[in-house]
C-alpha positions as semicolon CSV with decimal commas, in nm:
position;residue;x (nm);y (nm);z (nm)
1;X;-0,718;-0,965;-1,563
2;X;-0,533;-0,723;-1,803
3;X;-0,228;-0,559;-1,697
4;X;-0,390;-0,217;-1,697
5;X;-0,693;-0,328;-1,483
6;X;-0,409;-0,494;-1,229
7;X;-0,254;-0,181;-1,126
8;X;-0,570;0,010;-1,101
9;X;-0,663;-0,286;-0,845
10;X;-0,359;-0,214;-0,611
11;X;-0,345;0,129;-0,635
12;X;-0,721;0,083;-0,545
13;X;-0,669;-0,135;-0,288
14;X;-0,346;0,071;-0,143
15;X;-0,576;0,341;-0,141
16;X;-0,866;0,205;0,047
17;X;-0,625;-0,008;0,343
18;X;-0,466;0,333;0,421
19;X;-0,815;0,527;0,443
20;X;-0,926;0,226;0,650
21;X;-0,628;0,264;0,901
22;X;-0,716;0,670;0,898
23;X;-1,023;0,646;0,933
24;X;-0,998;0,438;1,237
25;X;-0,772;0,669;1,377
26;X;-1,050;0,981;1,312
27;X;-1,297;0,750;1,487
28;X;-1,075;0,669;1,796
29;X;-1,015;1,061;1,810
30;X;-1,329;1,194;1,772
31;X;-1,496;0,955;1,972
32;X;-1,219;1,040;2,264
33;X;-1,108;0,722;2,305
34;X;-0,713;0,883;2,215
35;X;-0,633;1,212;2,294
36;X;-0,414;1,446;2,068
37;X;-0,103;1,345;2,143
38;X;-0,180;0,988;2,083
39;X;-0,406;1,080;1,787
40;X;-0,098;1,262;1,657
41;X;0,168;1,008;1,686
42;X;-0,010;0,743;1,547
43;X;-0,106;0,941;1,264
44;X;0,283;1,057;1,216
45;X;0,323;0,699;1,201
46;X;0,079;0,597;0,979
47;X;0,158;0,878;0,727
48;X;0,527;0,781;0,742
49;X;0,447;0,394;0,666
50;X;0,210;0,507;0,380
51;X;0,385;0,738;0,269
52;X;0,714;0,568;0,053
53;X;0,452;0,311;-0,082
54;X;0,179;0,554;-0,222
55;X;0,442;0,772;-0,328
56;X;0,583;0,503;-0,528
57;X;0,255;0,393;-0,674
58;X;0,139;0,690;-0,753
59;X;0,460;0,857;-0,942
60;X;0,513;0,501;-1,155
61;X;0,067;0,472;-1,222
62;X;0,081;0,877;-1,344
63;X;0,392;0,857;-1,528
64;X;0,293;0,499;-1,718
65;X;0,436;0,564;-2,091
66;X;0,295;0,216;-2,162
67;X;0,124;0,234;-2,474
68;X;-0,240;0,118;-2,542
69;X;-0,119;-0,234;-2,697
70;X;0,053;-0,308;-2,407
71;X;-0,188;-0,202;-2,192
72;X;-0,430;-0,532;-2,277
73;X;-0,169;-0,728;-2,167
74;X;-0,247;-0,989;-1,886
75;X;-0,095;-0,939;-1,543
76;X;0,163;-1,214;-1,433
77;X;0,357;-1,326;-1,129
78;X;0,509;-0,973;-1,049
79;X;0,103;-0,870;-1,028
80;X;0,054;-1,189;-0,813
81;X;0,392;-1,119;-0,578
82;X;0,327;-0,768;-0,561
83;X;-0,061;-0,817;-0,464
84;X;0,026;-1,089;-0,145
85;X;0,284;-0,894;-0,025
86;X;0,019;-0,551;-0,036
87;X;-0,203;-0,831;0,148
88;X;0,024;-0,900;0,432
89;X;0,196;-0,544;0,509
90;X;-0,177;-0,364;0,474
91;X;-0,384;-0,645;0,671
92;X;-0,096;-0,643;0,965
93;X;-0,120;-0,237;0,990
94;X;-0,503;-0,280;1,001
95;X;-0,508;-0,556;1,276
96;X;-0,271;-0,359;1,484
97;X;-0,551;-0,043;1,487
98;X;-0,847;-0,269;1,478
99;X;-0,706;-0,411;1,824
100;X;-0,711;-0,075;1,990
101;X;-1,043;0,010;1,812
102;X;-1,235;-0,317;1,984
103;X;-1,037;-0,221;2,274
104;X;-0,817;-0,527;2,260
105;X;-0,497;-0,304;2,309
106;X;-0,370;0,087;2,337
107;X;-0,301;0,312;2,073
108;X;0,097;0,342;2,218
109;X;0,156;-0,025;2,146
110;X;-0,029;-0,033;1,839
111;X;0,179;0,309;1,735
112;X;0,512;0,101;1,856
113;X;0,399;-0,217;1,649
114;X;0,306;-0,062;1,360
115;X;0,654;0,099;1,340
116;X;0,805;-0,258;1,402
117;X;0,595;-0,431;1,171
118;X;0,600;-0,203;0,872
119;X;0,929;-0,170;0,872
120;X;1,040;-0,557;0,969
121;X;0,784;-0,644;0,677
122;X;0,958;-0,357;0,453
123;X;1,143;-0,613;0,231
124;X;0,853;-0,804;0,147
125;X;0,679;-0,527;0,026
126;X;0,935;-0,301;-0,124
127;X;1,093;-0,460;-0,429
128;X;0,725;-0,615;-0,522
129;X;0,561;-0,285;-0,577
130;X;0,888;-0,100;-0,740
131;X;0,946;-0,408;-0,973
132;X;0,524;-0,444;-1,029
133;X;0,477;-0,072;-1,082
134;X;0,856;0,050;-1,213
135;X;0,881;-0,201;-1,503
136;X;0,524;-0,189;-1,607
137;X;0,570;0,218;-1,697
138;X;0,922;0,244;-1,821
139;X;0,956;0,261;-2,191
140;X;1,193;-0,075;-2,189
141;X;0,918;-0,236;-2,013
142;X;0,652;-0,145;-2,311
143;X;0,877;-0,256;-2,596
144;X;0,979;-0,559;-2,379
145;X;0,563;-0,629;-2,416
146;X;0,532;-0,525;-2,729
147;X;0,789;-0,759;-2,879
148;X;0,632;-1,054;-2,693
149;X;0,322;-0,969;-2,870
């Protein structure tokens, strides 16, 4: 997998967990199992646990000054650190709505866990996706590549 095609994944994947978790939320809401307070809480939450991560990944995949060379590159460990620790942080947010939406639990403790786990799991997550996506677009980073070449 090239380099290039690697950050397209997570931003991808990123992308697609986080319009999973929302759209179970919309579901849940429209379908009146929550009500708007509860709707609105969760989604506060949701949007504030998104939010520093898709920030990040977005800013660092728009402003990528890595040239075309570099861009064929192969992805590495950072790719491989950055991609289980997206695994774990998205697929614990998801299980924690996917309980309320089979009914398993309510939407307050899945709003309370989902502030405990994403920010307990906050270190995992954190330095893999600024390290994956900070020194793959900084111009040290592509002449770092380029020399390697």
């Amino acid at each position: 997998m090239t380099a290039q095609s690697a950050r397209q994944a997570l931003v991808i994947g990123w992308f697609a967990c986080f319009l999973t978790n929302l759209s179970i939320l919309l579901s849940l809401y429209f379908g009146e199992w929550i009500y708007s307070d509860n709707f609105r809480s969760a989604l506060t939450q949701l949007s504030s646990l998104y939010a520093p991560y898709l920030g990040a990944i977005l800013a660092f995949y728009f402003s990528s000054r890595t040239p075309p060379a570099a861009a064929g590159a192969t992805a590495g460990t950072p790719f491989v650190l950055a991609v289980l620790g997206s695994v774990i942080w998205n697929v614990t947010i998801l299980i924690l709505l996917a309980k309320v939406f089979f009914l398993w639990g309510t939407i307050e403790g899945a709003t309370r866990d989902m502030l405990f786990f994403g920010s307990t799991l906050s270190w995992l997550i954190a330095p893999a996706i600024g390290y994956y996506f900070g020194n793959s677009s900084t111009p040290a980073a592509a002449k770092e590549e380029k020399h390697e070449s």
